[in-house]
MARSEFI-118770 format. One record per residue (C-alpha): x, y, z; residue in one letter. Coordinates in nm, 2 decimals. Layout:
N
[[X; Y; Z]; 'A']
...
***
This chain:
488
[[-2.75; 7.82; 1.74]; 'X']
[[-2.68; 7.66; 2.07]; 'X']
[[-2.85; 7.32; 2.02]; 'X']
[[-2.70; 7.30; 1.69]; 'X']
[[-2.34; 7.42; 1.82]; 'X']
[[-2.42; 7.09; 2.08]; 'X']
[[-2.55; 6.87; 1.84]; 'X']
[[-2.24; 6.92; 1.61]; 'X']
[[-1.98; 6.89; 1.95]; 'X']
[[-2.16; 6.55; 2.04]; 'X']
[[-2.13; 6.41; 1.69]; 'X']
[[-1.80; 6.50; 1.65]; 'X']
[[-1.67; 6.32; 1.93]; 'X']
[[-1.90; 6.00; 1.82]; 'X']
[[-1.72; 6.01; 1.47]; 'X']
[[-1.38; 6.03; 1.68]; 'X']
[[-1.46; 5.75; 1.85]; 'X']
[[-1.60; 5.53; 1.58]; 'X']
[[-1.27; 5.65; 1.40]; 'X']
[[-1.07; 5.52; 1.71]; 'X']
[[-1.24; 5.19; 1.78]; 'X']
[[-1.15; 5.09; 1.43]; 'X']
[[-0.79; 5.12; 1.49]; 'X']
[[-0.84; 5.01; 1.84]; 'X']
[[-0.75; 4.66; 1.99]; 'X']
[[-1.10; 4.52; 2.06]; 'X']
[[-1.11; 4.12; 2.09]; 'X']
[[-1.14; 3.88; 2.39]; 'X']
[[-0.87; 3.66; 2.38]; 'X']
[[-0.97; 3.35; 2.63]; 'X']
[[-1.08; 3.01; 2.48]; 'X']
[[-1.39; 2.96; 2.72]; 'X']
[[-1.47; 3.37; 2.88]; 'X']
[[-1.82; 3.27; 2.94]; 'X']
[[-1.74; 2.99; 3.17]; 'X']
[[-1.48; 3.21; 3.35]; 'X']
[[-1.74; 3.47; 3.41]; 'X']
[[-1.99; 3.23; 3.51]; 'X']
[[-1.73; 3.09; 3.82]; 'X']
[[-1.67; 3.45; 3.86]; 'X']
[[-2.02; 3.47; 3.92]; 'X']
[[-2.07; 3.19; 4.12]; 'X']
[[-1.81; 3.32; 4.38]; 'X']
[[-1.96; 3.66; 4.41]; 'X']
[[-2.24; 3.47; 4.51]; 'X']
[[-2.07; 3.24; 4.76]; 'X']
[[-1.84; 3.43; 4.90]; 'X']
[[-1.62; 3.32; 5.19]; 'X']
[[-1.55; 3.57; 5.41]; 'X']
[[-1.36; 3.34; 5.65]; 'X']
[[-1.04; 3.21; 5.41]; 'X']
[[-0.88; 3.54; 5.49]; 'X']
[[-0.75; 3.60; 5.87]; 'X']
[[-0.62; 3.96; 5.75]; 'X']
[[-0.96; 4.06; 5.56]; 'X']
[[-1.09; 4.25; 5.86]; 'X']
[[-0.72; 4.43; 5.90]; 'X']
[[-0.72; 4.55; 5.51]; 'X']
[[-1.11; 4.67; 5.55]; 'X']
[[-0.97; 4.86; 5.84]; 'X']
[[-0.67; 4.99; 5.66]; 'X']
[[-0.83; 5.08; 5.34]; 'X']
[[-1.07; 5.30; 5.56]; 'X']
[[-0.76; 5.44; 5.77]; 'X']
[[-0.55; 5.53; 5.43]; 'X']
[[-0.89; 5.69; 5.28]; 'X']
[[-1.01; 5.91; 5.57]; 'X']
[[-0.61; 6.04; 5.68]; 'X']
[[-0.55; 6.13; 5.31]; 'X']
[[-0.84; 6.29; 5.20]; 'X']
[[-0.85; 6.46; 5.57]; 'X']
[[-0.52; 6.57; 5.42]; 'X']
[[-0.59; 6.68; 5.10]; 'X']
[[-0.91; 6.87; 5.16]; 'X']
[[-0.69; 7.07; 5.45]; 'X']
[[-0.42; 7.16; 5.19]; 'X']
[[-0.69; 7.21; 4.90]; 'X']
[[-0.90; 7.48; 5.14]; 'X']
[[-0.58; 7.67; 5.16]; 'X']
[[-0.49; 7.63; 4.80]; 'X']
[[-0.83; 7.72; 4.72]; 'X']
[[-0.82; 8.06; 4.86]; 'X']
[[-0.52; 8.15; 4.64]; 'X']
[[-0.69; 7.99; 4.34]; 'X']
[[-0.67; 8.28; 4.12]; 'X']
[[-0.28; 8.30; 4.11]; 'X']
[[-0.17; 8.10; 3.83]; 'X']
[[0.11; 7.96; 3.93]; 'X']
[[-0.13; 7.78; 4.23]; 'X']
[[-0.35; 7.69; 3.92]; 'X']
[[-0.08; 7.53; 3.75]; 'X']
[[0.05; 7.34; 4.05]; 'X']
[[-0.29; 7.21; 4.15]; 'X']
[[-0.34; 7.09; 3.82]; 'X']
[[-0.01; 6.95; 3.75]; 'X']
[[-0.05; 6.75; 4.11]; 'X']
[[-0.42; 6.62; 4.00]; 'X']
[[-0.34; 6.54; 3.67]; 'X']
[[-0.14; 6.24; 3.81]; 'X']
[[-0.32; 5.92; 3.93]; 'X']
[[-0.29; 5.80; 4.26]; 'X']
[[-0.16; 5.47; 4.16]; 'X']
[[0.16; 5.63; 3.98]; 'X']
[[0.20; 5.87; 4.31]; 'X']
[[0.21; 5.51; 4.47]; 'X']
[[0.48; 5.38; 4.29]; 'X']
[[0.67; 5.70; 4.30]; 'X']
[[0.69; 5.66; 4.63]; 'X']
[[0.73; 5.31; 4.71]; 'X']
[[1.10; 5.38; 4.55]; 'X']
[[1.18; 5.53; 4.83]; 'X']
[[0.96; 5.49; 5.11]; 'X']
[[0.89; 5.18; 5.03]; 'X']
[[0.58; 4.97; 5.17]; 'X']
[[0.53; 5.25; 5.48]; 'X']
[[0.17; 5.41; 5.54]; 'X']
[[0.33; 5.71; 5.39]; 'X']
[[0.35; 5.62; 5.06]; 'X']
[[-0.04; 5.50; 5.08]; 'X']
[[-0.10; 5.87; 5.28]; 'X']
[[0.08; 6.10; 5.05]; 'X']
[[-0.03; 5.91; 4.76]; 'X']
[[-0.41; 5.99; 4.80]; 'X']
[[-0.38; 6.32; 4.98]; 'X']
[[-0.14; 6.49; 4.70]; 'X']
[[-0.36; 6.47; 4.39]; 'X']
[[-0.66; 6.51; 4.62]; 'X']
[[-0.58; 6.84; 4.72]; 'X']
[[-0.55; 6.98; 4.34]; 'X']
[[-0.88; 6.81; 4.29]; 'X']
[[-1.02; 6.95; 4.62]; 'X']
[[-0.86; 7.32; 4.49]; 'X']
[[-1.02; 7.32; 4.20]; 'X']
[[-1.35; 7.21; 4.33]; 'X']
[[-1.33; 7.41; 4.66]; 'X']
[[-1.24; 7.77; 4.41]; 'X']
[[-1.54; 7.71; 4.19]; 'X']
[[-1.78; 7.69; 4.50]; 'X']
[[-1.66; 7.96; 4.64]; 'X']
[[-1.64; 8.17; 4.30]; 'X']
[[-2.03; 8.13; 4.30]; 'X']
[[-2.13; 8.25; 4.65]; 'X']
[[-2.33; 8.56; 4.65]; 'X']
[[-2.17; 8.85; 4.74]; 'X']
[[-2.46; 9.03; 4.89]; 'X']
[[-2.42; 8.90; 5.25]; 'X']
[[-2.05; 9.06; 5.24]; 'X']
[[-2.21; 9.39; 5.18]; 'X']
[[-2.43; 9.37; 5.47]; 'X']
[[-2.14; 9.28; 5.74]; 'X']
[[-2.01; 9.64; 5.93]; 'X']
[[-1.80; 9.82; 5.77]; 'X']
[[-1.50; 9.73; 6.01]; 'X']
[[-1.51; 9.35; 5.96]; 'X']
[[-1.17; 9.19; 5.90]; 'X']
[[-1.16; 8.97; 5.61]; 'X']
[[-1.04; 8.63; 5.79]; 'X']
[[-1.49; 8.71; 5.95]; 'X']
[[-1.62; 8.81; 5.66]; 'X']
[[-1.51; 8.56; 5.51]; 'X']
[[-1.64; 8.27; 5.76]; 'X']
[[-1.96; 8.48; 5.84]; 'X']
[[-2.04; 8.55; 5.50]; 'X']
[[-1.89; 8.31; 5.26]; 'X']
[[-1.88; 7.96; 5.39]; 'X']
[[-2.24; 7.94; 5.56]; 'X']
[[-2.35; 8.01; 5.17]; 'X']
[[-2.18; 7.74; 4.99]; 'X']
[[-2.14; 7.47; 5.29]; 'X']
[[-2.42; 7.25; 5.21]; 'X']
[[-2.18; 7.22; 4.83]; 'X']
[[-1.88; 7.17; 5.05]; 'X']
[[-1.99; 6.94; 5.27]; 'X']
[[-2.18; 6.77; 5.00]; 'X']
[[-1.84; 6.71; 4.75]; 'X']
[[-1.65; 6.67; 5.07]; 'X']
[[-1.85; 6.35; 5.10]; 'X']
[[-1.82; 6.22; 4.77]; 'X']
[[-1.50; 6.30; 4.75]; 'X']
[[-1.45; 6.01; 5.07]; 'X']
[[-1.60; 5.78; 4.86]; 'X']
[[-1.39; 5.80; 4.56]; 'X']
[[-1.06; 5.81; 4.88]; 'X']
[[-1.22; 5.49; 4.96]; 'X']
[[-1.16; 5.36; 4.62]; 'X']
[[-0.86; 5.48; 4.55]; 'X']
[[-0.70; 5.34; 4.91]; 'X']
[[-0.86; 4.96; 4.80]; 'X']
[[-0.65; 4.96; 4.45]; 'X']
[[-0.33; 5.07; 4.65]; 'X']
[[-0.38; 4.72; 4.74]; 'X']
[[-0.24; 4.61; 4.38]; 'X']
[[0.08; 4.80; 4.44]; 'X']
[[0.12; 4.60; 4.77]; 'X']
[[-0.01; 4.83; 5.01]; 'X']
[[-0.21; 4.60; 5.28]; 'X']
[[-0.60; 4.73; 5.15]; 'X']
[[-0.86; 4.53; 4.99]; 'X']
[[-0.68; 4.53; 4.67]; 'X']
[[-0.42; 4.34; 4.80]; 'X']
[[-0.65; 4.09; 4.85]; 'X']
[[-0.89; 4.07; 4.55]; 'X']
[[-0.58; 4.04; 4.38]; 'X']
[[-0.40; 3.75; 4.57]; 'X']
[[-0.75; 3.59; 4.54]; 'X']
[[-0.81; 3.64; 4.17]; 'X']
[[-0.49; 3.56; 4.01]; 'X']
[[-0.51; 3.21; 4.23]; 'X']
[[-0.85; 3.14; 4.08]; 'X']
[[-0.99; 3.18; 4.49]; 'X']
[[-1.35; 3.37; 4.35]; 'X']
[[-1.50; 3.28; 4.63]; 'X']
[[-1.27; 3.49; 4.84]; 'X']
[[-1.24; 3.75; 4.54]; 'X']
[[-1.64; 3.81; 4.62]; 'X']
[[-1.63; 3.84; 5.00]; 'X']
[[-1.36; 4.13; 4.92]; 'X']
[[-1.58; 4.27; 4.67]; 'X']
[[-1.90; 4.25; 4.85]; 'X']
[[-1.74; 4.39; 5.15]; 'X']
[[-1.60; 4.65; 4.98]; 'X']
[[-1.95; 4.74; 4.82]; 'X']
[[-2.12; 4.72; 5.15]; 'X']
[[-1.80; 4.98; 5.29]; 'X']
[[-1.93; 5.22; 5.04]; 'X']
[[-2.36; 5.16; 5.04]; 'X']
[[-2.31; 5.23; 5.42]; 'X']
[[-2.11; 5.59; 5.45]; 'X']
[[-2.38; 5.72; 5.48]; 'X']
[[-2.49; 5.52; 5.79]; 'X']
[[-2.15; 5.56; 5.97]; 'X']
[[-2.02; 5.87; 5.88]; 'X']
[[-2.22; 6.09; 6.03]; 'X']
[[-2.11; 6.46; 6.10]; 'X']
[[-2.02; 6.40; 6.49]; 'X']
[[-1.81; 6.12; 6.43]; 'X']
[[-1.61; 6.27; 6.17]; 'X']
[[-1.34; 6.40; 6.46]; 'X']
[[-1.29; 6.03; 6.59]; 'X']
[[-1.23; 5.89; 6.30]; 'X']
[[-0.98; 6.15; 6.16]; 'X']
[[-0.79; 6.14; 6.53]; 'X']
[[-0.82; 5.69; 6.51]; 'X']
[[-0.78; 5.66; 6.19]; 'X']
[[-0.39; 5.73; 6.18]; 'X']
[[-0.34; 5.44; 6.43]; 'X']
[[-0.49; 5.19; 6.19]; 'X']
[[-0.19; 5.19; 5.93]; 'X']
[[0.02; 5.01; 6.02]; 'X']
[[0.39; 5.03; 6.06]; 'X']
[[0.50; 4.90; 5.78]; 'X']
[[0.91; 4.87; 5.66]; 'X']
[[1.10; 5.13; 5.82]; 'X']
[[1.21; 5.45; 5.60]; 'X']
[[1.55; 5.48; 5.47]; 'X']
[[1.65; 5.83; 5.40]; 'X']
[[1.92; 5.77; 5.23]; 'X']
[[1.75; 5.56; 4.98]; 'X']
[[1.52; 5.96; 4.95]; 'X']
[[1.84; 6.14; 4.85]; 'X']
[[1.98; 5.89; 4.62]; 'X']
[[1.61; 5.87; 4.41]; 'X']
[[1.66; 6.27; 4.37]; 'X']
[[2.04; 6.27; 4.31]; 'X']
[[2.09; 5.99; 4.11]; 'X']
[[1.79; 5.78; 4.00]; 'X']
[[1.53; 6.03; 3.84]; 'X']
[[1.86; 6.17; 3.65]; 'X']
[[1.88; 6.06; 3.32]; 'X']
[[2.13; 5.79; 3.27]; 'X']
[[2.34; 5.99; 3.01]; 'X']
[[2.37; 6.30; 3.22]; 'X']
[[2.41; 6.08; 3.51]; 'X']
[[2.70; 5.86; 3.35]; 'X']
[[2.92; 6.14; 3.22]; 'X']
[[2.85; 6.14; 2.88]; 'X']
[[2.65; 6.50; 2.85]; 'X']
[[2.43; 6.59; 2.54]; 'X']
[[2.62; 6.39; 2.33]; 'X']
[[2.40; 6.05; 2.50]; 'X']
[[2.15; 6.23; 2.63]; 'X']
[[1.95; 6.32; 2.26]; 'X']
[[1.97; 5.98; 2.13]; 'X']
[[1.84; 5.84; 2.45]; 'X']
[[1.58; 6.07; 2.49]; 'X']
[[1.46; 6.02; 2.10]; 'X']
[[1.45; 5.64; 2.14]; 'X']
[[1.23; 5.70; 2.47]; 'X']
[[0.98; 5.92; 2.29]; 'X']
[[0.96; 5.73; 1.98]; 'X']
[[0.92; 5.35; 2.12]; 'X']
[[0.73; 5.44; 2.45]; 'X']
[[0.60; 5.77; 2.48]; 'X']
[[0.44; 5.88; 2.14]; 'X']
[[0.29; 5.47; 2.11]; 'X']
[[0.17; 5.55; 2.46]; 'X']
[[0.02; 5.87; 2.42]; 'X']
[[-0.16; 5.76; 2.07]; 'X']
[[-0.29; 5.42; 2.27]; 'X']
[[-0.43; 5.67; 2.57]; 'X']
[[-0.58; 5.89; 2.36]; 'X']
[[-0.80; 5.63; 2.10]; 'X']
[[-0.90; 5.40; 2.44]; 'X']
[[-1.05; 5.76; 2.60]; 'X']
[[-1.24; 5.84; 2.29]; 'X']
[[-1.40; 5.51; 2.27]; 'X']
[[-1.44; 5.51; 2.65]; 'X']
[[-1.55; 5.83; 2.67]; 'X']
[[-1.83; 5.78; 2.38]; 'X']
[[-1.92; 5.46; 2.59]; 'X']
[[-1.98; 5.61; 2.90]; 'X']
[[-2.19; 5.85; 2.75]; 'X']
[[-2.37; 5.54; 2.61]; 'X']
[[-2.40; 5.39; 2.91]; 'X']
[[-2.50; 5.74; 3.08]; 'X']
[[-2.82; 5.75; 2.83]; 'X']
[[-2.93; 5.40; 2.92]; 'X']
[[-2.84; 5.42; 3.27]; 'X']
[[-3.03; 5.72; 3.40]; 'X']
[[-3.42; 5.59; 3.30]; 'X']
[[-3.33; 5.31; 3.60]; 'X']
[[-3.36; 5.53; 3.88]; 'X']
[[-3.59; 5.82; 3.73]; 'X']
[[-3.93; 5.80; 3.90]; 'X']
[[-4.05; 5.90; 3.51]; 'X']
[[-4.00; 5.49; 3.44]; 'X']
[[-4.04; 5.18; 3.61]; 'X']
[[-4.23; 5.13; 3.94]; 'X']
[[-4.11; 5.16; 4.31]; 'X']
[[-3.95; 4.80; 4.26]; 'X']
[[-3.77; 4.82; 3.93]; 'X']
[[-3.59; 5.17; 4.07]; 'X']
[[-3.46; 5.03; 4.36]; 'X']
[[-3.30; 4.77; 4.14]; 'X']
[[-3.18; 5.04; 3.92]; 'X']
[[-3.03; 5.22; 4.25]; 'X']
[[-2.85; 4.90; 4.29]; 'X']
[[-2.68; 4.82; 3.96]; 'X']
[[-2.61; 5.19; 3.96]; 'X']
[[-2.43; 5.19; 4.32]; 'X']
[[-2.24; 4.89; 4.20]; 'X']
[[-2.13; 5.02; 3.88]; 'X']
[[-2.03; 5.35; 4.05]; 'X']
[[-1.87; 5.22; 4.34]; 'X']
[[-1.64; 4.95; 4.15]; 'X']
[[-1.31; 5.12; 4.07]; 'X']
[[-1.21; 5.09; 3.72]; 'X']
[[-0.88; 4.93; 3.80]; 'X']
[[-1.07; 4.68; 4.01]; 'X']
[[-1.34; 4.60; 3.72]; 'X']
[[-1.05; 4.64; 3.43]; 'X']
[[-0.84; 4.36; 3.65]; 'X']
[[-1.14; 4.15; 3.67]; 'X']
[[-1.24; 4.14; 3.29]; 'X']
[[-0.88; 4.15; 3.20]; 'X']
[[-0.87; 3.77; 3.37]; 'X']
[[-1.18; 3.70; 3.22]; 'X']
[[-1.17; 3.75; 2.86]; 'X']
[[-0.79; 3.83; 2.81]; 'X']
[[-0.54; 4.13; 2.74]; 'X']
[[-0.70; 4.38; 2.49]; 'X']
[[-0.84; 4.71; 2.50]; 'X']
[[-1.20; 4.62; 2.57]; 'X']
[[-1.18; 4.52; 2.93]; 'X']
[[-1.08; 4.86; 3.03]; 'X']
[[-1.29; 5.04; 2.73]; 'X']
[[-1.62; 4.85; 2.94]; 'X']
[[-1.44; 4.95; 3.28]; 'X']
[[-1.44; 5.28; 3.24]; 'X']
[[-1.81; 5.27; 3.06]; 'X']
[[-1.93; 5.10; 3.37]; 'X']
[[-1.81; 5.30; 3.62]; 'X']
[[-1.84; 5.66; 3.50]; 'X']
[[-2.15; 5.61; 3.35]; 'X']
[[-2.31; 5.48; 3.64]; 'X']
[[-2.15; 5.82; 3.86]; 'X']
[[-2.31; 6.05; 3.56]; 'X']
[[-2.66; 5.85; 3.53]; 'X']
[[-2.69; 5.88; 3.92]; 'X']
[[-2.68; 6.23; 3.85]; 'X']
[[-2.91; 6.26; 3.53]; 'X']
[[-3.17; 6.03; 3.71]; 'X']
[[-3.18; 6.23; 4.03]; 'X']
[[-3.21; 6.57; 3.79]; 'X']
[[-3.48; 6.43; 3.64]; 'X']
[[-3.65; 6.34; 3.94]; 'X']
[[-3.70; 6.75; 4.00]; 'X']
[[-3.87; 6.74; 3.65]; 'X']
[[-4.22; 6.78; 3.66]; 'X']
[[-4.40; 6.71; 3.33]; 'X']
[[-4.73; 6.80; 3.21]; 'X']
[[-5.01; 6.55; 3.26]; 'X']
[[-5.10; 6.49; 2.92]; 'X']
[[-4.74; 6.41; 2.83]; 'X']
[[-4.63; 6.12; 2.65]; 'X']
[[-4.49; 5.81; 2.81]; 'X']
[[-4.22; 5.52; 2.71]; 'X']
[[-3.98; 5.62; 2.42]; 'X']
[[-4.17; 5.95; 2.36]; 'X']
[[-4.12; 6.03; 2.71]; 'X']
[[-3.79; 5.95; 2.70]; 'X']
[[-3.69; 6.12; 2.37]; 'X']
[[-3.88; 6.45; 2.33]; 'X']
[[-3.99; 6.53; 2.74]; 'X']
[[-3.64; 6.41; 2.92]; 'X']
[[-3.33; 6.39; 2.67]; 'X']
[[-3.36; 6.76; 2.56]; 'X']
[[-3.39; 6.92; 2.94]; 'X']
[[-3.10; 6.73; 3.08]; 'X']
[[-2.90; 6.70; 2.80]; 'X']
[[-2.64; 7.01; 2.87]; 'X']
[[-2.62; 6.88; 3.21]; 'X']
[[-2.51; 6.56; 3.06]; 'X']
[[-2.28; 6.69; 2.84]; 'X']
[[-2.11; 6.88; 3.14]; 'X']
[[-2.05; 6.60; 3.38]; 'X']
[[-1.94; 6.42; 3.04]; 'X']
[[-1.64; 6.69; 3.00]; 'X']
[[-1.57; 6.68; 3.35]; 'X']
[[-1.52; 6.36; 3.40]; 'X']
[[-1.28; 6.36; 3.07]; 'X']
[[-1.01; 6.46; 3.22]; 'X']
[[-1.04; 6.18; 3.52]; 'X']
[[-1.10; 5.91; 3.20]; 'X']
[[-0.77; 6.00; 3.07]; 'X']
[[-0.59; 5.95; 3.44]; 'X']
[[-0.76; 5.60; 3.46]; 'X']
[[-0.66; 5.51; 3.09]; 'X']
[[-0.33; 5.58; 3.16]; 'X']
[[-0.28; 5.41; 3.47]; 'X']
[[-0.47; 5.09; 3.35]; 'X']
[[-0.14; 5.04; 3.13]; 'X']
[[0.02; 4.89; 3.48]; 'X']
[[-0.27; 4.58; 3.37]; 'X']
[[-0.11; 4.53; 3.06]; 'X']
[[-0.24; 4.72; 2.82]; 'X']
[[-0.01; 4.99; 2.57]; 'X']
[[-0.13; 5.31; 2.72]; 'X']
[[0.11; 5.55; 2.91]; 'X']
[[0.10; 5.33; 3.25]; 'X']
[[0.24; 5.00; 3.05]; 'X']
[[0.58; 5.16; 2.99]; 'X']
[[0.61; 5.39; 3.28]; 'X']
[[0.53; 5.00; 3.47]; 'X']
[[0.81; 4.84; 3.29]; 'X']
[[0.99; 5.16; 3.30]; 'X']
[[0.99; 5.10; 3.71]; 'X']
[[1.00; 4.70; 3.68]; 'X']
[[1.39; 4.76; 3.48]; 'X']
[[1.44; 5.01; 3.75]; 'X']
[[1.49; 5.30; 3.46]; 'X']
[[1.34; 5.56; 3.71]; 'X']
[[1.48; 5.79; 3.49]; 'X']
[[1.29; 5.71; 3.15]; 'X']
[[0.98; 5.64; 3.42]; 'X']
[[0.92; 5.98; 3.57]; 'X']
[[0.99; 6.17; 3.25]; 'X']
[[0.65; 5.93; 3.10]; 'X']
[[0.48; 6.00; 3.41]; 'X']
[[0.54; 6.40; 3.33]; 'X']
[[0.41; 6.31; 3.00]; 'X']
[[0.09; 6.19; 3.12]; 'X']
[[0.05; 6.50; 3.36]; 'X']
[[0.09; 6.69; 3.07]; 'X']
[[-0.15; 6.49; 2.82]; 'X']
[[-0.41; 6.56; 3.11]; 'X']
[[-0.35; 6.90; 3.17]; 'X']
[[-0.44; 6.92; 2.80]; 'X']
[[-0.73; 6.76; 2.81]; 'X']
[[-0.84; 6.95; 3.11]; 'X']
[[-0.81; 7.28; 2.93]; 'X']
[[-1.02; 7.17; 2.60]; 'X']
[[-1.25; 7.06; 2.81]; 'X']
[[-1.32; 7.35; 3.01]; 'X']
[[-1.32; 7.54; 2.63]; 'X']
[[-1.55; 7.33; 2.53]; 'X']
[[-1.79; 7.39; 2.84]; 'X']
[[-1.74; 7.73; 2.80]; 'X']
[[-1.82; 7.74; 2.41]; 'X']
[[-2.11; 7.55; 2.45]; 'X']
[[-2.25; 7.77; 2.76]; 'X']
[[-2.27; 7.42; 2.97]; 'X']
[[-2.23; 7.60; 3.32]; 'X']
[[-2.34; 7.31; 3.55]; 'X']
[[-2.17; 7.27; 3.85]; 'X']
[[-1.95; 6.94; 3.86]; 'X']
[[-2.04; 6.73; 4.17]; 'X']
[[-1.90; 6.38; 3.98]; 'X']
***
């Protein structure tokens, strides 16, 4: 009952997406793309790492924003984790995570304007309703044994560091880590808001044609991330968090007053604001919903079925590159490559690049977000499989593949395939600010008409849409008994 229950989820969401991609905007739109990727190409492979005098400030920068906020949010999601249970803390922390870090950004840049806080707050607030959720579902599986063996006297504030963390602290520690990495991306896109990160430049670089410079950024940026595990080690951790502040920057001065007036006047909508009461207000809240909201929502939700069909796809092919079940020593470290590449490359980054390359349409983002989550969940499958032993009369190639590997680690990939729905959705929508009709395109040019108004009200919309998603996705775990624990 439960492989058929699975088998029936998995096609239905194929026939979704194959129902979605033929009302989809698919199409590359540039005379010559093959000869734009080609110079692409060519620059990753010649980078100049020398036309830039500030390169070495934004890869210190995009470190400093990364290790202050998720310092920041892990902090404030330990505490928040604790209270987990209480739904209102629940609802908060989801409602916080279920908006992106870029549209936190931009939030803030109304009023703080291009200050380190904006770049701080913006990582560190959806962080710690991601770091909640993560921390309370650790924590939810410790053993409760040791408690039981603690005097009877012990407070709780002991028993609870004696006999709780040491159990789940390698998980901790371990999502703690990854956790860095993805602060690391998310810090180099605050670049394309204008935030002085590696974004900033990748984008001054692309949109002038400069590839050259476009790859130094990238390949520094993919060397940042191949190394944490070289330079972060556990004793350094306290110097960087007490450094890293310093690093910032100074940035434009804050003006408070411009604070008040954004939640005063601006996020107001304009008919209340005006004067004119409900007699303005449903008309201009109908005409929001119809032409932006409802076109926005429908454009999110057919590019996150195709993309999250595709990263499956991609998940499937992926994972036989780094299993020791396949391949030799050589062809796996290649495989460890492409994969670290593909899963270090945020989807904004590698959804801006294709979007130059082969034109505005939905499958730049639909191969972005293929790319990037696939390569996160194959790691994952390919190191499970490594802990697979198989008998030594067992088949090899295909057969291997199909009947000896597919059917032990398919629940497991179905579960990091849920979980990472939700986060699909958050990158579809923000991948609107690139120019294409999902959720971020008209909260964007809701911001660039400065209609802060109609722009937070979309934003809520997309919290919302997410929060839904997140919900039917934990149902669908649930129904379908798929209890891995996330770690992507």
């Amino acid at each position: 009952m439960s492989h058929s229950r699975t088998a029936r989820t998995s096609l239905m969401f194929v026939a979704v997406a194959l129902a979605c991609l033929a009302v989809s905007d698919i199409a590359i739109t540039t005379s010559n793309p093959w000869k734009d990727l080609l110079q692409f190409f060519l620059g990753v492979v010649t980078p100049d790492f020398f036309s830039s005098e500030g390169l070495a400030t934004a890869l210190l920068r995009t470190v400093a924003f990364a290790f202050v906020g998720v310092t920041i949010g892990a902090l404030s999601g330990f505490l928040l984790a604790l209270v987990y249970r209480i739904r209102i803390v629940r609802t908060f922390c989801a409602f916080i995570r279920a908006i992106h870090e870029l549209f936190w950004a931009l939030i803030f840049l109304q009023f703080f304007g291009f200050h380190p806080l904006t770049g701080v707050l913006a990582i560190a607030i959806p962080y710690a309703g991601i770091f909640a959720k993560v921390y309370s579902e650790i924590l939810d599986q410790v053993d409760p044994e040791p408690r039981n063996l603690l005097p009877v006297r012990t407070g709780v504030f002991s028993a609870f560091i004696y006999a709780r963390i040491p159990d789940c602290w390698e998980q901790i520690r371990t999502y703690t880590s990854y956790r860095l990495e993805c602060g690391l991306r998310s810090s180099a896109i605050l670049g394309f808001v204008g935030l002085p990160t590696l974004g900033f430049y990748l984008e001054s670089s692309f949109s002038q044609g400069f590839y050259s410079e476009a790859g130094a950024v990238l390949i520094l940026f993919y060397v940042l991330i191949a190394t944490i595990p070289l330079w972060v080690r556990p004793k350094l951790l306290p110097l960087y968090v007490i450094a890293s502040p310093f690093f910032l920057g100074d940035g434009m001065p804050i003006i408070w007053g411009n604070v008040k007036r954004f939640f005063t006047e601006d996020i107001v909508p304009a008919p209340l604001r005006t004067g004119y009461g409900s007699e303005e207000f449903w008309p201009w809240i109908t005409d929001l919903v119809v032409n932006q909201a409802l076109p926005g929502i429908w454009n999110t939700l057919v590019l996150t079925q195709i993309a999250l069909v595709a990263t499956g796809l991609v998940t499937l092919l992926a994972f036989p590159l780094i299993s020791r079940h396949f391949g030799n020593r050589v062809s796996r470290t290649g495989g460890h490559v492409l994969l670290v590449i593909a899963r270090s490359t945020p989807e904004y980054i590698l959804a801006y690049i294709l979007l130059q390359l082969w034109g505005p349409s939905m499958l730049p983002a639909v191969v972005a977000l293929a790319l990037h989550n696939g390569g996160i969940i194959g790691h994952l499958i390919g190191r499970q499989t490594n802990g697979i032993r198989l008998r030594p009369d067992a088949p090899k190639g295909v057969l291997r593949y199909g009947y000896e590997l597919i059917p032990r680690v398919y629940p497991s990939f179905l579960a990091f395939l849920f979980y990472r729905w939700e986060i699909i959705m958050r990158e579809t929508a923000i991948l609107g600010i690139l120019g294409i009709y999902t959720l971020g395109f008209y909260v964007d040019s809701a911001i660039q008409n400065i209609q802060f108004d109609k722009a937070i009200i979309l934003i809520l919309i997309t919290a919302m849409l997410n929060i839904g998603i997140d919900s039917l996705s934990r149902r669908i775990r649930s129904r379908l008994a798929l209890q891995t624990m996330p770690t992507c």
